[in-house]
C-alpha positions as CSV (number, residue, x, y, z in Angstrom):
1,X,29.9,7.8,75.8
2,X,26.8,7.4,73.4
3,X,24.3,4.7,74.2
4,X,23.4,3.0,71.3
5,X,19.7,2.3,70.3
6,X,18.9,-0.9,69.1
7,X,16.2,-0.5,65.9
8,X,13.2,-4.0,65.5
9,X,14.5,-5.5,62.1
10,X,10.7,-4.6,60.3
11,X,12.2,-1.0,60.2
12,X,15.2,-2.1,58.0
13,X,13.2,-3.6,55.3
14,X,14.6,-3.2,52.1
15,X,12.4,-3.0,48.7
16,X,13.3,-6.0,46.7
17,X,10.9,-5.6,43.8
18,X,6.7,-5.7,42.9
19,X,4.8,-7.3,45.2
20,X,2.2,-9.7,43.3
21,X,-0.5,-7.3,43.9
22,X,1.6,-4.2,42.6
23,X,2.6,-6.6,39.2
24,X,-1.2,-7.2,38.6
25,X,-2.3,-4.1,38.5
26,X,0.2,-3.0,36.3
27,X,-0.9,-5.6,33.8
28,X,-4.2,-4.5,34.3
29,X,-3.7,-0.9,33.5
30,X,-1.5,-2.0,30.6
31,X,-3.8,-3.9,29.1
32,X,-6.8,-1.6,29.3
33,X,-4.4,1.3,27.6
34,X,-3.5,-1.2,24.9
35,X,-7.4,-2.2,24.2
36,X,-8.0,1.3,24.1
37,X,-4.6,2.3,21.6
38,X,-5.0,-1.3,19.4
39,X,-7.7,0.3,17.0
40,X,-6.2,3.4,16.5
41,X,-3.2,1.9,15.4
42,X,-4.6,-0.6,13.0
43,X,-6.6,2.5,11.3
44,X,-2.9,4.3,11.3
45,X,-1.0,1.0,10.0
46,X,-3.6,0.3,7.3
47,X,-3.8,4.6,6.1
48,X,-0.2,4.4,6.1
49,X,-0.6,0.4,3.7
50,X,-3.0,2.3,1.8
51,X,-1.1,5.5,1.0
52,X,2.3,3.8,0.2
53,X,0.6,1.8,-2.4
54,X,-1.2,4.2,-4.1
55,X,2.3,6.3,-4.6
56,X,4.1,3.6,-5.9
57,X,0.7,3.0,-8.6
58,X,1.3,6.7,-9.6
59,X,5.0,6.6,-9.6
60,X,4.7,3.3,-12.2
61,X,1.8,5.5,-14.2
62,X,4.3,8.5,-14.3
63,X,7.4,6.1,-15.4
64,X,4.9,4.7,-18.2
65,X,4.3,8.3,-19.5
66,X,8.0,9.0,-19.1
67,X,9.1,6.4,-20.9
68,X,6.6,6.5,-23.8
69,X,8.1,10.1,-24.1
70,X,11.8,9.2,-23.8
71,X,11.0,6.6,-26.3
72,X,8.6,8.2,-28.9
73,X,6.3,5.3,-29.0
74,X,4.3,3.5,-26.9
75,X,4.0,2.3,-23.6
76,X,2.0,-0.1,-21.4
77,X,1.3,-0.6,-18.5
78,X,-0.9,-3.6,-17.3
79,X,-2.0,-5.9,-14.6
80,X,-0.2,-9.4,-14.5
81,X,-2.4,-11.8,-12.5
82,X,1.2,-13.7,-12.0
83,X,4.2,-11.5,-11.0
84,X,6.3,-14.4,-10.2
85,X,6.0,-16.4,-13.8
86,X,9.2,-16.7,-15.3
87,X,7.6,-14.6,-18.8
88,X,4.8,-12.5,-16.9
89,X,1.6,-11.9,-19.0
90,X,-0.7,-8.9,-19.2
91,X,-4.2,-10.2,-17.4
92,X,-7.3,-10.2,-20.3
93,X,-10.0,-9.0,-18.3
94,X,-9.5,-7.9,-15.0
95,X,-10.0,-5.1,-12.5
96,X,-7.6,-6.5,-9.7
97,X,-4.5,-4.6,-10.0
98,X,-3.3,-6.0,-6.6
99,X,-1.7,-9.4,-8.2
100,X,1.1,-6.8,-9.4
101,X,1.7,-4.9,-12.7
102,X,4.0,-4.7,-15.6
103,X,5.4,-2.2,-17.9
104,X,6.8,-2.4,-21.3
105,X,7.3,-0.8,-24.4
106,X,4.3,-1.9,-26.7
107,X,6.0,-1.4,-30.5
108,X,3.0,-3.1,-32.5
109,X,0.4,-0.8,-29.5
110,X,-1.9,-4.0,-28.9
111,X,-1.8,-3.8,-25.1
112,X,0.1,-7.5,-25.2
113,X,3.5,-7.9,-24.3
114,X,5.3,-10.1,-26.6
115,X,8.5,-11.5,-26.9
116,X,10.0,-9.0,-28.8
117,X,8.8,-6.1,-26.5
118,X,11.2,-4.8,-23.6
119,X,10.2,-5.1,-20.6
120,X,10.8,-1.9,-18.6
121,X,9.3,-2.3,-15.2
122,X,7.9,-6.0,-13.2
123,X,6.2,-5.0,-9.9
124,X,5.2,-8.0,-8.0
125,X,2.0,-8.3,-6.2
126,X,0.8,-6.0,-3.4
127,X,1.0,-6.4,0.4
128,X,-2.2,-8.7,1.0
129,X,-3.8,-6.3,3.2
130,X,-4.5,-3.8,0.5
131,X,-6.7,-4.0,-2.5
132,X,-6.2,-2.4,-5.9
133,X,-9.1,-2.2,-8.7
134,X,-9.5,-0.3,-11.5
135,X,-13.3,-0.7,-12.6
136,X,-14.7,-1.2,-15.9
137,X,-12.0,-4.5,-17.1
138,X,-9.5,-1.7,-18.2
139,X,-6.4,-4.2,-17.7
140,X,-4.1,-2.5,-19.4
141,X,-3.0,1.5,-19.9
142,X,-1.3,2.9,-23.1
143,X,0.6,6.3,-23.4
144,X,1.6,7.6,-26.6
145,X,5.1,8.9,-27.6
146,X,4.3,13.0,-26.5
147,X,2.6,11.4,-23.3
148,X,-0.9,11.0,-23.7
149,X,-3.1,8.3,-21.9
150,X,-4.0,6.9,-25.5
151,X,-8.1,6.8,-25.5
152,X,-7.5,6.0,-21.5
153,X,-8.6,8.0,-18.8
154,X,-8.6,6.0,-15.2
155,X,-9.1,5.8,-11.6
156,X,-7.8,3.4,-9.8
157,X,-9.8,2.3,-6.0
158,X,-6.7,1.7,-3.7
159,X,-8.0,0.7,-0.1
160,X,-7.6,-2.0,2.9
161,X,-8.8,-5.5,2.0
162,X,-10.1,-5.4,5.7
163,X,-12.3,-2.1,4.4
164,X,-15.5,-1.5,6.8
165,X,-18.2,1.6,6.8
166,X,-16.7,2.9,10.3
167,X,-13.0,3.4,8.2
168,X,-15.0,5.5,6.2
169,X,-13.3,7.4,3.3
170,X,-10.1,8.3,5.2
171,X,-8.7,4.8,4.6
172,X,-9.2,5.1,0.8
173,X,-6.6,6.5,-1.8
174,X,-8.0,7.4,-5.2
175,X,-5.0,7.1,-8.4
176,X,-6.6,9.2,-11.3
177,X,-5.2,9.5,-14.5
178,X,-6.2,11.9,-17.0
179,X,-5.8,11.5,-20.7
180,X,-3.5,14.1,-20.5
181,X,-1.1,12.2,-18.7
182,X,-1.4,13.7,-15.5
183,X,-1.5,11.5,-12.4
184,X,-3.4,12.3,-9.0
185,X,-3.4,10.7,-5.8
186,X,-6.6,11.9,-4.2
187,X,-7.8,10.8,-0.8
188,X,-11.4,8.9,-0.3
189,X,-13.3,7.0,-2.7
190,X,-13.2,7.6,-6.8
């Protein structure tokens, strides 16, 4: 016959979770590697803003041109300082693009949308991290019917409203237009 051992009951412990010293430093080391990964994302998040903004400026430039040439006349595009109005209105003077856009087929070519001009395209205002400006008051963009920026050559300043020196030119998106037509999406500054 086999004698039996008997074995103390603080050999049989069995795990039951994290202690509250385990838990702790877990949070600890968590929260260090999040400091440490929180800027790096924000730069990522805000490129990523930035780059996705600047395409969908150049894809509304390159419909403009398109449809000046499907149409044979021209085309406008311009900034609307009220995408939500219930007739939006080409801005006068301005060089904040951000407030959204508009484009429509400009019959009488005075950069104005009126009543009787067909609106084509309404893009309502930006995400309000990111800032769009095209310098020098230029609020509105005309192509011709073969597809020329009419007397208009542009570059539009796409970057995050949150835009410091340490960013530097990496969070910046550059939209030219040429009076050819063409439209580039070049990274850093214009």
């Amino acid at each position: 016959m086999q004698r039996m051992h008997h074995v103390p009951s603080s050999f049989c412990r069995v795990s039951r979770g994290f202690t509250w010293v385990e838990l702790l430093v877990t949070l600890v080391i968590l929260g260090i590697l999040s400091a440490l990964g929180a800027p790096g994302l924000r730069a990522l998040l805000e490129q990523r803003a930035v780059s996705t903004q600047a395409g969908a400026l150049a894809d509304a430039l390159r419909l403009t041109r398109a449809e000046a040439v499907k149409r044979r006349q021209r085309v406008t595009i311009c900034n609307t300082p009220n995408a939500d109005a219930t007739t939006p209105v080409c801005a006068s003077a301005s060089t904040n693009w951000s407030t959204g856009w508009l484009i429509f087929a400009d019959a009488n070519g005075n950069k104005v949308r009126e009543d009787h001009e067909t609106l084509l395209h309404l893009q309502q205002a930006l995400t309000p991290t990111v800032g769009l400006t095209l310098p020098h008051n230029k609020p509105a963009i005309t192509f011709g019917g073969v597809g020329l920026a009419v007397a208009n050559n542009a570059s539009f300043l796409v970057q995050p409203l949150s835009f410091t020196t340490s960013a530097t030119s990496t969070a910046q998106r550059c939209v030219r237009l040429a009076v050819s037509g063409r439209v580039r999406v070049l990274q850093g500054a214009c």
